[in-house]
DRENMAR-584472 format. One record per residue: x negated, y negated, z of N, C-alpha, C in turn; residue in three letters. Coordinates in steps of 0.1 Angstrom, whole numbers, plus 5000, padded with zeros to 4 digits. Example, Ala and Ser with C-alpha at 12.3 -4.5 7.8 and 13.67 -1.06 7.14 Angstrom:
REM DRENMAR-584472
486850575078487750455078486850335078ALA/487250225071486350115071487150005079SER/
END
This chain:
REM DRENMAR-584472
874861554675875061464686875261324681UNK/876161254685876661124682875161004689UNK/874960934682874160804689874960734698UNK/873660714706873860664721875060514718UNK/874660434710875460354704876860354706UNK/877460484697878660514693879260554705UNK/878460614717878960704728879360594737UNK/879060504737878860354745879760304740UNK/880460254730881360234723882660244726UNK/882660404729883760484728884060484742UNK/883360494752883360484769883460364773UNK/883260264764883560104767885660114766UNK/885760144750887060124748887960264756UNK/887360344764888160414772888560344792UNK/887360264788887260214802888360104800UNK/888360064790889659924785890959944789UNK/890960064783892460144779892660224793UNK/891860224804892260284815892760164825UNK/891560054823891959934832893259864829UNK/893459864817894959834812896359854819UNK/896059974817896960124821897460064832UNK/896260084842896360074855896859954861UNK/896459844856896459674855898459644855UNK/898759724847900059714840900959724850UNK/901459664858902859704862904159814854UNK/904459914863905659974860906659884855UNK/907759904842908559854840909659884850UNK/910859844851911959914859913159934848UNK/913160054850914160164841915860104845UNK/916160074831917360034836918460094837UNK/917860244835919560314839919360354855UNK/918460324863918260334877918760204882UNK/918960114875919860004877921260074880UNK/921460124864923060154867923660294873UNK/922360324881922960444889922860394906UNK/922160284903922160224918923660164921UNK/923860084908924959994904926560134907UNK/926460204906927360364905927660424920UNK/926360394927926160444942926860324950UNK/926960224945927260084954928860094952UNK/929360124943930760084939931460234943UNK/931060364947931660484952931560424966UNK/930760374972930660294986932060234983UNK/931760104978932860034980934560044977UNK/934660154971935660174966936160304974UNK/935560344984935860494988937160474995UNK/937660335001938660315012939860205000UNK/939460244993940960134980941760204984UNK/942860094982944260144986944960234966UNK/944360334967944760404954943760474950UNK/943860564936942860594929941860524921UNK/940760534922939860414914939160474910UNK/938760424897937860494885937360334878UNK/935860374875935460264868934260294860UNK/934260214851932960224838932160094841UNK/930860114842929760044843928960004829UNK/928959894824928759834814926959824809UNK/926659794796925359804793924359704798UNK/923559674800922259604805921159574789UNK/921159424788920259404782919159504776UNK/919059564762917959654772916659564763UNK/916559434760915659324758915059284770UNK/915459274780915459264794914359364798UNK/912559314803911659384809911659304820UNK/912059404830911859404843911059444850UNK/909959404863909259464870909559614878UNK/909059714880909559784890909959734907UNK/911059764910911559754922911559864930UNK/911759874944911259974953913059974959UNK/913459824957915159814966915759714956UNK/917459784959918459644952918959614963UNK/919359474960920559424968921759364957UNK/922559464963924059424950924859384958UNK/925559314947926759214956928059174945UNK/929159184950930159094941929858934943UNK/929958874930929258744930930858674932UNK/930758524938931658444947933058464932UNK/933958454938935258424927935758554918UNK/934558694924934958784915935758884922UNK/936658934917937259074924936859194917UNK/936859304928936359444921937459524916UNK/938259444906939059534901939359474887UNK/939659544878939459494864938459454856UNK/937859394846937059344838935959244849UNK/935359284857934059234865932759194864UNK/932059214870930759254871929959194887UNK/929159344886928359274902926559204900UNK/926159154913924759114907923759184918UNK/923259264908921959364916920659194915UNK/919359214923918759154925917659264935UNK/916359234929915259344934914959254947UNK/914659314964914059244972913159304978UNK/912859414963911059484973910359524965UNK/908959444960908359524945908359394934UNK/909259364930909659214920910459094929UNK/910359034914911858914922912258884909UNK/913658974905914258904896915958954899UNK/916558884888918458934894918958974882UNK/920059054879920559054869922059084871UNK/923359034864924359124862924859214851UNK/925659274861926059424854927659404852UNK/927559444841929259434841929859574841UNK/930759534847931759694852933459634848UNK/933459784851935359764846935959884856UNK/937059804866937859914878938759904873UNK/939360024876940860044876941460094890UNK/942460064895942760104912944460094906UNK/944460244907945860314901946460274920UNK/948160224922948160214937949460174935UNK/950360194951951560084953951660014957UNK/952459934949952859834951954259804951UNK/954959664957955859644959956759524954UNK/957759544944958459444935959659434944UNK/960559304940962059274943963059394937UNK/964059464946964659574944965959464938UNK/966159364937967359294931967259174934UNK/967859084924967058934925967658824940UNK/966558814945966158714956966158614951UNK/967158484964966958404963966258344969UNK/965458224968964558104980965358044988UNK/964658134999965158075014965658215020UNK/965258305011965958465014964758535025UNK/965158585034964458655048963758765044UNK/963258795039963259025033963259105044UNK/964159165042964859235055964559425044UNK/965459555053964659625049965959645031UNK/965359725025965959705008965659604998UNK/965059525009964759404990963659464987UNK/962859534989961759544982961959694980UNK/961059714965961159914960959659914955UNK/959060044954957860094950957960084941UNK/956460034934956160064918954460114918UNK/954160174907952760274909952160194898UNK/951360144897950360024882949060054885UNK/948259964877947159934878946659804885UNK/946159754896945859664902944859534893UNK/944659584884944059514875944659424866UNK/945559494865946959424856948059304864UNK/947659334880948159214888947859124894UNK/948759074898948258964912947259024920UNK/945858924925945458934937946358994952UNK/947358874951947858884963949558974963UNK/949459054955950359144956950759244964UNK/952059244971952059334984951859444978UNK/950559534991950659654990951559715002UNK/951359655014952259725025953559615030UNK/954559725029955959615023956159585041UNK/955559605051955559545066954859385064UNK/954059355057953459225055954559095047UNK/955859165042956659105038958159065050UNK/958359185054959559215062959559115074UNK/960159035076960458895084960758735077UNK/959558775068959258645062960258565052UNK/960058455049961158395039960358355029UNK/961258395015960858355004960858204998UNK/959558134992959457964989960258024978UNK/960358084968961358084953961358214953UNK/962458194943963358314941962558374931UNK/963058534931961758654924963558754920UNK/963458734907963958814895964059004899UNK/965559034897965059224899963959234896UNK/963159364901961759354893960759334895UNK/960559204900959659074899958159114912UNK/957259084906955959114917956459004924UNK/956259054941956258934956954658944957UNK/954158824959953258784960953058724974UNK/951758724980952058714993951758504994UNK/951458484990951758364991952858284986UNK/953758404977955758324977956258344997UNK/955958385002956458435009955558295031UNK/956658275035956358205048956358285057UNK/955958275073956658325082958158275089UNK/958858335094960058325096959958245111UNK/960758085109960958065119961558085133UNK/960358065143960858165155961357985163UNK/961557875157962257805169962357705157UNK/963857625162964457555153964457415159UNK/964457335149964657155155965957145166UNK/965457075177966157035189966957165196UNK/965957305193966257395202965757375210UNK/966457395223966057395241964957545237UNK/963657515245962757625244962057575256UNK/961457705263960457745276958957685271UNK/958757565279957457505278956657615285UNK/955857705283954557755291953257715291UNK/952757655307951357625305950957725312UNK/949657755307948657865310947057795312UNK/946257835325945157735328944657865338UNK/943957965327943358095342944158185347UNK/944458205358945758265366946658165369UNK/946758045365947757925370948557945356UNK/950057945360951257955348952257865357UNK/952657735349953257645353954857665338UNK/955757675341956757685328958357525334UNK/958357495320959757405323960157395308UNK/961757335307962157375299962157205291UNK/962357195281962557075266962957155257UNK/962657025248963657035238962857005222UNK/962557145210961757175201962457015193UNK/961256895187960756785180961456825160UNK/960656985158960957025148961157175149UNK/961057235134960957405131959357445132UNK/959657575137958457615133958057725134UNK/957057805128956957985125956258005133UNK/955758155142954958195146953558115148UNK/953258085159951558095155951257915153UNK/952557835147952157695143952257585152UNK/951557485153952157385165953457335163UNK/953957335178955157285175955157115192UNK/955457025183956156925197957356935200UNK/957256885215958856895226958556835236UNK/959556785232960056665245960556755254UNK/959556705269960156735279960356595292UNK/961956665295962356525302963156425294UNK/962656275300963356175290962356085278UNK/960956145280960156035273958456155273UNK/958356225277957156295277956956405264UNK/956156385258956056455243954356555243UNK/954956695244953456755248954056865234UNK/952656935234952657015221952157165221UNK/952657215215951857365219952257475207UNK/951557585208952157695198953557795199UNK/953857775190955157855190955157965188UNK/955858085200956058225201957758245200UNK/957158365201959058405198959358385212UNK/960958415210961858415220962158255231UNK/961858165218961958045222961157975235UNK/959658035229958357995238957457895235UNK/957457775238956157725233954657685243UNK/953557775240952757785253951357705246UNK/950957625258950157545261949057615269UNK/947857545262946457635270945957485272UNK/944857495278943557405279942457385268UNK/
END
């Protein structure tokens, strides 16, 4: 039989080593990071215009983190989910800490190039533009995927056979021209009052445009097609 001493001893340093234990916060396992980080990006990626496949990158593993019970992930401001990325998980139940994860998309898809070289000031009517199949990652942001987002509009510069259209080379087409006679519409509820002047400048869909109506009266309003420019309250 061991002395009372040694037994005291040993029940002391077990009682240590249990309050410890217990005392200790769970670490948070970082590949539950990146299966959370896996679950968020099948979310987000389920409606891409193409096929998408992506690899999720390593995590500090120097990095001790508290256990978390929830993430909140997010693409951080300036980043797109396609190509060389990363998103930022952040715990909001359990800890408070953030981290990012870097990831890598690929979004196989079509897209749409100049079927023969355009010049600026060119309409795109249907034929200037043909399909091509890439990787989204390798392009422009603002690269047409649906060639209806193009078709009306006029091009600011010219785009080479070939060449990616980008949606910002591209204006809306104007629907009323300098010192065209156009239909003033005012609208005020069920009250529609209309008379006719004469368009100040050019202008696309959607933009203000002024018109003189009469010999000296200068009122303004938005420009619709069919040589409309309607005035609200």
């Amino acid at each position: 039989m061991r002395p009372i001493s040694q037994l005291f001893v040993i029940a002391t340093a077990c009682m240590a080593a249990f309050s410890a234990a217990t005392a200790a916060p769970a670490g948070q396992e970082l590949k539950g990071i990146q299966r959370a980080v896996g679950d968020w990006l099948d979310a987000q990626l389920a409606n891409s215009q193409g096929l998408s496949s992506y690899q999720i990158g390593q995590i500090d593993t120097r990095l001790k983190l508290d256990a978390c019970n929830a993430f909140d992930i997010q693409l951080p401001n300036g980043y797109r989910l396609v190509g060389n990325t990363m998103v930022r998980v952040r715990c909001v139940d359990g800890a408070a800490w953030g981290v990012n994860v870097p990831v890598k998309v690929s979004i196989q898809s079509t897209y749409y190039v100049a079927s023969r070289p355009l010049q600026a000031g060119k309409e795109i009517g249907p034929g200037d533009l043909v399909a091509q199949q890439g990787d989204l990652a390798l392009l422009p942001g603002s690269v047409i995927l649906d060639p209806t987002q193009a078709m009306g509009r006029t091009l600011n510069s010219a785009v080479a056979s070939g060449g990616v259209v980008r949606a910002e080379m591209l204006r809306a087409a104007m629907v009323i021209q300098q010192n065209q006679r156009v239909k003033v519409l005012y609208r005020d509820g069920g009250l529609e009052v209309s008379n006719d002047g004469t368009a100040l400048q050019a202008a696309a869909e959607g933009q203000v445009v002024r018109v003189r109506v009469g010999t000296s009266q200068i009122v303004q309003g938005i420009a619709r097609s069919n040589g409309v420019v309607e005035i609200t309250p």
